[in-house]
C-alpha positions in Angstrom: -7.9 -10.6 4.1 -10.1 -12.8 2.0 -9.7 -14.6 -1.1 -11.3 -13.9 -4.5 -13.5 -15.9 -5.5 -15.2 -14.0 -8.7 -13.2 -12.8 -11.7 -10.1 -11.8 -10.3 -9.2 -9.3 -13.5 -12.7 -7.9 -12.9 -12.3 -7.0 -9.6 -12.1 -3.6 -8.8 -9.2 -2.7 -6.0 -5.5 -1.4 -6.5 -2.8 -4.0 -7.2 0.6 -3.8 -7.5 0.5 -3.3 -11.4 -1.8 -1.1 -11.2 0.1 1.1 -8.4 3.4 1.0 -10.6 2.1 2.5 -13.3 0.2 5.1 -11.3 3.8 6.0 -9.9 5.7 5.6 -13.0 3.1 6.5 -16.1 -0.5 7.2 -15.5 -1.0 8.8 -18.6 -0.4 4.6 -19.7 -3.7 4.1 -18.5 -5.5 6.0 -21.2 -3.2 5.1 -23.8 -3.2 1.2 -24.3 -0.6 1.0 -27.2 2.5 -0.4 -25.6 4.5 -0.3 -29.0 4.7 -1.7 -32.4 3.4 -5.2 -33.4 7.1 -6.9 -33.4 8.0 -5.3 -30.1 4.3 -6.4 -28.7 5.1 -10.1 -29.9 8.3 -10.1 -28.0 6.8 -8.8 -24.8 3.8 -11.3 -25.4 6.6 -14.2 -26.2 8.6 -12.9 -22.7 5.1 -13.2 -20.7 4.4 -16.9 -21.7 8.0 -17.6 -21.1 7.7 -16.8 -17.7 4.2 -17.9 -17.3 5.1 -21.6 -18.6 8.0 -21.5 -15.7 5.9 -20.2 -13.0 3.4 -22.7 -13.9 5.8 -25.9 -13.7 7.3 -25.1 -10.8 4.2 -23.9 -9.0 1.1 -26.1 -10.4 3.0 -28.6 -13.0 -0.4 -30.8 -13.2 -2.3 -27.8 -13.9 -0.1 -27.0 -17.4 -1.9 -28.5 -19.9 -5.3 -26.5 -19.1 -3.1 -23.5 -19.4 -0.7 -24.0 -22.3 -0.6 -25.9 -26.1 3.6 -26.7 -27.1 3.8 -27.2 -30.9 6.8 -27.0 -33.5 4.1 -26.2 -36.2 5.1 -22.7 -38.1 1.8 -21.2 -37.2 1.6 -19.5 -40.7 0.9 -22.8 -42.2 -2.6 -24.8 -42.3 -2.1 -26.9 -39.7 0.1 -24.3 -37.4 -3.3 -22.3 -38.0 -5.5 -25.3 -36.8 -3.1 -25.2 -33.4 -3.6 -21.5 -33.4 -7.4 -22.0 -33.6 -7.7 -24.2 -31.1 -5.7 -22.2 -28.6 -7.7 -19.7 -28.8 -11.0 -21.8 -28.2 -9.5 -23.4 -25.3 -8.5 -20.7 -23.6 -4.7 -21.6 -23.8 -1.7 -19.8 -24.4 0.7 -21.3 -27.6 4.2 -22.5 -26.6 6.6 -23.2 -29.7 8.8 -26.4 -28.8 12.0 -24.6 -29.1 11.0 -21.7 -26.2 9.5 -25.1 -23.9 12.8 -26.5 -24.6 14.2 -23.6 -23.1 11.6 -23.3 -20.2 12.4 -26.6 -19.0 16.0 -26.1 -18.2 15.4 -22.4 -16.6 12.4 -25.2 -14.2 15.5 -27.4 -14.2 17.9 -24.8 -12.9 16.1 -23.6 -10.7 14.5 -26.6 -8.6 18.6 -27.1 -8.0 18.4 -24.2 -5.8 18.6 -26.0 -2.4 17.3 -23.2 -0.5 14.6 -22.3 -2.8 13.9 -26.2 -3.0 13.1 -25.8 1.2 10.2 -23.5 0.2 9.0 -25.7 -1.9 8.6 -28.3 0.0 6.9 -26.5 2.9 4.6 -24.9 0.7 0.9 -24.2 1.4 -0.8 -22.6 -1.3 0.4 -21.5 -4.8 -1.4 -18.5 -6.9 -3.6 -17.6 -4.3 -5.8 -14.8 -4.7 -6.3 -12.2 -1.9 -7.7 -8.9 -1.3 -8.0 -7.0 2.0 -9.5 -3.7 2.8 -7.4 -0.9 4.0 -8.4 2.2 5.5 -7.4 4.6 2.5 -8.7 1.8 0.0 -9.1 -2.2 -1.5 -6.2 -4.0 -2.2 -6.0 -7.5 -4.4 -2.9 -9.4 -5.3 -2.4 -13.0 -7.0 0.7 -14.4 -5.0 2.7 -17.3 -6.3 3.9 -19.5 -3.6 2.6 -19.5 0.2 4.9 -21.3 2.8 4.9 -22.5 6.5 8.6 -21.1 7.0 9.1 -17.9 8.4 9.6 -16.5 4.6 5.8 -16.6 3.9 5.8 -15.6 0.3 8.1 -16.2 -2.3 7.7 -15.1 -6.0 9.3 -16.1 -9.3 11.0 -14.1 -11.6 12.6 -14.2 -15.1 15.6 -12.1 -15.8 18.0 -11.2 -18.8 21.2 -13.1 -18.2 24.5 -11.4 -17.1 22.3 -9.1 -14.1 21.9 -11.4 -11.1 25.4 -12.1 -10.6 26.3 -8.6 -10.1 25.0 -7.0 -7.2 24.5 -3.5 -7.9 22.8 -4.9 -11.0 20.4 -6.6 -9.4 19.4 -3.6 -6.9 18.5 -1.5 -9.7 16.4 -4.4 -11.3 14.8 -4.6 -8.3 14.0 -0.9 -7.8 12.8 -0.5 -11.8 10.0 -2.8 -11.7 9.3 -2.1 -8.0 9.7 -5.5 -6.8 9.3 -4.2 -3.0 6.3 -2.3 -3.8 4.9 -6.0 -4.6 6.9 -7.4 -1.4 4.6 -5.0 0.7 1.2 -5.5 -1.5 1.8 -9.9 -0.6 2.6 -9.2 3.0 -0.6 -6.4 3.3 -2.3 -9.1 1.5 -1.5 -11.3 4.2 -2.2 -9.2 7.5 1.2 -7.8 8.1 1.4 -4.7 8.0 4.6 -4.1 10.5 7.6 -3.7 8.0 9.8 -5.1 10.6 7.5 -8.3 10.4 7.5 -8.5 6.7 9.4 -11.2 4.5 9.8 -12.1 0.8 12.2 -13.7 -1.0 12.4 -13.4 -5.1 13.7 -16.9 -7.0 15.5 -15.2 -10.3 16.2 -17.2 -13.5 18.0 -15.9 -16.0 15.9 -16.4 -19.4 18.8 -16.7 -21.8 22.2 -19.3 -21.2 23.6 -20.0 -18.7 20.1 -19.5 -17.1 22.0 -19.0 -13.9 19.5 -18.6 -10.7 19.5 -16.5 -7.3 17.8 -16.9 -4.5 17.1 -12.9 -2.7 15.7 -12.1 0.4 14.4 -8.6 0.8 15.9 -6.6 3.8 13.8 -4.4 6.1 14.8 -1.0 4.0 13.0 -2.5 1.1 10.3 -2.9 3.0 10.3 0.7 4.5 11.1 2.6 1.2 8.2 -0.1 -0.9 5.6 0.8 2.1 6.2 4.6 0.8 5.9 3.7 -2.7 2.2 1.9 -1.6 1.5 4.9 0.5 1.5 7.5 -2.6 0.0 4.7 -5.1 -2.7 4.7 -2.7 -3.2 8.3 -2.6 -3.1 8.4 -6.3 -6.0 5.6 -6.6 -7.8 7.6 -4.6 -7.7 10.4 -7.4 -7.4 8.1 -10.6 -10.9 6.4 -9.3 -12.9 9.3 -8.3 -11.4 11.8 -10.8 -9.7 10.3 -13.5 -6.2 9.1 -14.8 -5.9 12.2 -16.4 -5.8 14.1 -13.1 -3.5 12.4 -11.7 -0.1 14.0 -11.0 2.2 12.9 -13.1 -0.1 13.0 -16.1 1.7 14.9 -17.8 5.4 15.5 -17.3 6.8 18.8 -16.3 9.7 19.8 -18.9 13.1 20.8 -17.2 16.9 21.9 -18.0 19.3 19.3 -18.0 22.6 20.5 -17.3 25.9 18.7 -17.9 
C-alpha cells in the first residue's frame, strides 16, 4: 500500500464507489443524470450535510478551507456574491440553519464514549491509499486511522428512526454495501485475512433526535463483503478493457413475478 499523492479523483484504480455501482447499476456509468434538479439539490444538500460533520469531527481546523456558512437567501445580491465566492474558492456553501444542525449531530456524537476512545488514539484522518492487487489497483480515501486494534473507523449520516432497530440497521448496511467498503479500508491497509479484518461505523441520525450508534462489523460481513470485492473486481476488469456497456448487468433481464 502507498498513499496518493496526485489527484486522487484522477486516479485511475477501482474504489468502493466505483465497485457498488458496477454490482448494483453499471448502466449508471454511461448515464450521468441521477434525477431531476429538486431531487439533485437534496442529494447535493445531504452530501455537504455529512461532509461538514465528517469534517469537524475528523479535521475541525481544516473547515474553513473547505466550507462558507451564510444565512443569506442565495437568490438575492449579496446571497449571489457568497455564491460567487464559493465557487472561486473552491468551497462548498453551508446555510446557517443546516450548520446549526451539523453541530449537534458533531455534538451527539463526540458523547459516544466508545467512539470518543478512537478518537483519541487516532493516527491519521482522510488518508489516501491505493495498493495493487493481483486481479487489479485499488484506492480508497479512509476517514479515521487508529492505534487500537479497530484500525479504521468511518462516519456515517443516517435518516432517524433506523439505528435503533436492529434489523433496520442490517439492511442499511447491506443497501449501500457498507462491508464491501469495510474490506476495500482493510485491503487498503495490507489485511487481507477476513478473520484479521476490523471496522467499526459511527452512525448519526441527520434529523431529531440525531440519536448515534457505535457498530462493529462481525467476521460474516467481512466474508460475504470480500465476495462482493471479488465479482466488482472481475467486473472492472471488463468495464476497463471493454466497456460499461459490456458488463453484465447492463442491461436487466425481464422476469415473472409471481404472487
Amino acid at each position: 500500500m502507498e498513499k496518493i499523492k496526485t489527484d486522487y479523483d484522477n486516479f485511475e484504480a477501482l474504489n468502493y464507489s466505483l465497485a457498488k455501482e458496477l454490482l448494483t447499476s453499471p448502466k449508471g456509468l454511461v448515464f450521468n443524470d441521477k434525477g431531476d434538479e429538486e431531487e439533485k439539490n437534496k442529494e447535493k444538500k445531504q452530501f455537504t450535510i455529512g461532509k461538514a460533520v465528517h469534517c469537524l469531527i475528523l479535521e475541525p481546523e481544516n473547515f474553513p478551507d473547505y466550507f462558507l456558512v451564510t444565512d443569506k437567501n442565495l437568490a438575492t445580491k449579496e446571497g449571489k456574491q457568497d455564491k460567487e465566492y464559493a465557487e472561486a474558492m473552491g468551497v462548498s456553501i453551508l446555510k446557517q440553519k443546516d450548520y446549526d444542525i451539523v453541530n449537534i449531530m458533531v455534538s451527539e456524537v463526540l458523547k459516544n464514549k466508545n467512539f470518543k476512545i478512537l478518537l483519541e488514539n487516532k493516527t491519521e484522518t482522510e488518508v489516501k491509499l491505493t495498493r495493487t492487487l493481483p486481479d487489479c489497483v485499488i484506492k480508497g480515501r479512509l476517514d479515521l486511522l487508529t492505534n487500537t486494534s479497530h484500525k479504521c473507523s468511518d462516519i456515517k449520516t443516517i435518516q432517524a428512526g433506523i439505528i435503533k432497530e436492529d434489523n433496520l440497521l442490517k439492511w442499511h448496511i447491506k443497501k449501500y454495501m457498507y462491508h464491501l467498503q469495510a474490506v476495500f479500508y482493510n485491503l487498503l491497509l495490507g489485511i487481507d485475512n477476513p478473520a484479521d479484518m476490523r471496522y467499526t461505523l459511527m452512525f448519526v441520525e441527520s434529523k431529531a433526535p440525531y440519536q448515534t450508534r457505535l457498530v462493529e462489523l462481525s467476521f460474516d460481513w467481512f466474508i460475504d463483503g470480500l465476495t462482493l470485492f471479488k465479482q466488482a473486481a472481475r467486473l472492472y476488469k471488463i468495464y476497463i478493457t471493454e466497456g460499461a456497456e459490456n458488463v453484465p448487468g447492463y442491461e436487466l433481464e425481464d422476469i415473472i413475478l409471481n404472487f
